[in-house]
ZAMARGU-4260 file (C-alpha; in steps of 0.2 Angstrom, whole numbers, plus 5000, padded with zeros to 4 digits):
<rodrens>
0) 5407/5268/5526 | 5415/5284/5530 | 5427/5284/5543 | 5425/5297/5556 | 5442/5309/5561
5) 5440/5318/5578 | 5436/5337/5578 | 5448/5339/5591 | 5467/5332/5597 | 5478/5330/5606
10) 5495/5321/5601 | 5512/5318/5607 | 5526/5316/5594 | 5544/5307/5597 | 5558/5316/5586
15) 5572/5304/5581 | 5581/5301/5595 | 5601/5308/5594 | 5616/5298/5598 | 5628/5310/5611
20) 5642/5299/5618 | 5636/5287/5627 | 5620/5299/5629 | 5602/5295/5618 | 5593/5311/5616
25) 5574/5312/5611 | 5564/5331/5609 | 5544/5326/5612 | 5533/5341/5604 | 5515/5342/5609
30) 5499/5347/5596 | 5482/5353/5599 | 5472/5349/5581 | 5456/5356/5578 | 5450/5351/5561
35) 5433/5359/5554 | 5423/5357/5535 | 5431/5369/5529 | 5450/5371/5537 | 5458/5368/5553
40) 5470/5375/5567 | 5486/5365/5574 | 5496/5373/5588 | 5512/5365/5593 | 5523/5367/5608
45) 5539/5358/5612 | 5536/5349/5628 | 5552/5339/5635 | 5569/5332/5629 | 5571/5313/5635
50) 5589/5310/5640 | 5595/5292/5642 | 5612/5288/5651 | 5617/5273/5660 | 5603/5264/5658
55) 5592/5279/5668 | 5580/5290/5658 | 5576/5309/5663 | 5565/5319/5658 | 5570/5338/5656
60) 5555/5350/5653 | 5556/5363/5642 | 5547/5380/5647 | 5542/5391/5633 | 5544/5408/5637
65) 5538/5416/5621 | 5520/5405/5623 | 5519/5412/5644 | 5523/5426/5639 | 5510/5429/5627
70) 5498/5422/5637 | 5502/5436/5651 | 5502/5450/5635 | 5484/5442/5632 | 5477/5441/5652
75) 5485/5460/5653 | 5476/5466/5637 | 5457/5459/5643 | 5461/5466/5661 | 5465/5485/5651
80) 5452/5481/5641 | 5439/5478/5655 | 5443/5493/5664 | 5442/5505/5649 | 5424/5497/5647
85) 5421/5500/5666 | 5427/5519/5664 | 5418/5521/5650 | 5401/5514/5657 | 5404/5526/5673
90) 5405/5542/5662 | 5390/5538/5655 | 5379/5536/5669 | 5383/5555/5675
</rodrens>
């Protein structure tokens, strides 16, 4: 029987942890896959570094700037984009 793979995922990967003093750093990376017959699409964004000291473990986030601010470069190209539609219609209708 043919074993079935999801369409679409969501994973969470572990790098190998580093050894700083008596610090044990860990960089966690995050991946959307979407596989289809005939190709796929895998997105990946770093997510948080795990820092271990003493026994306590924190969790720093990482905030990509270059994925906001392409998401802001998007939003501000459909909001142009709608209004030249908009201005465009109204020119029309006179």
């Amino acid at each position: 029987m043919k074993k079935s793979i999801p369409i679409l995922q969501w994973r969470t990967a572990e790098a190998e942890p580093i050894q700083v003093g008596d610090r044990r750093i860990t960089a966690v990376s995050q991946a959307l896959v979407l596989r289809l017959p005939f190709g796929g699409f895998v997105w990946n964004r770093p997510a948080w570094v795990t820092v271990e000291q003493g026994g306590q473990l924190r969790r720093i986030w990482i905030i990509d700037y270059t994925r906001l601010i392409l998401w802001g470069l998007g939003l501000l190209s459909l909001v142009f984009g709608l209004l030249a539609f908009e201005g465009g219609t109204k020119n029309k209708r006179r």
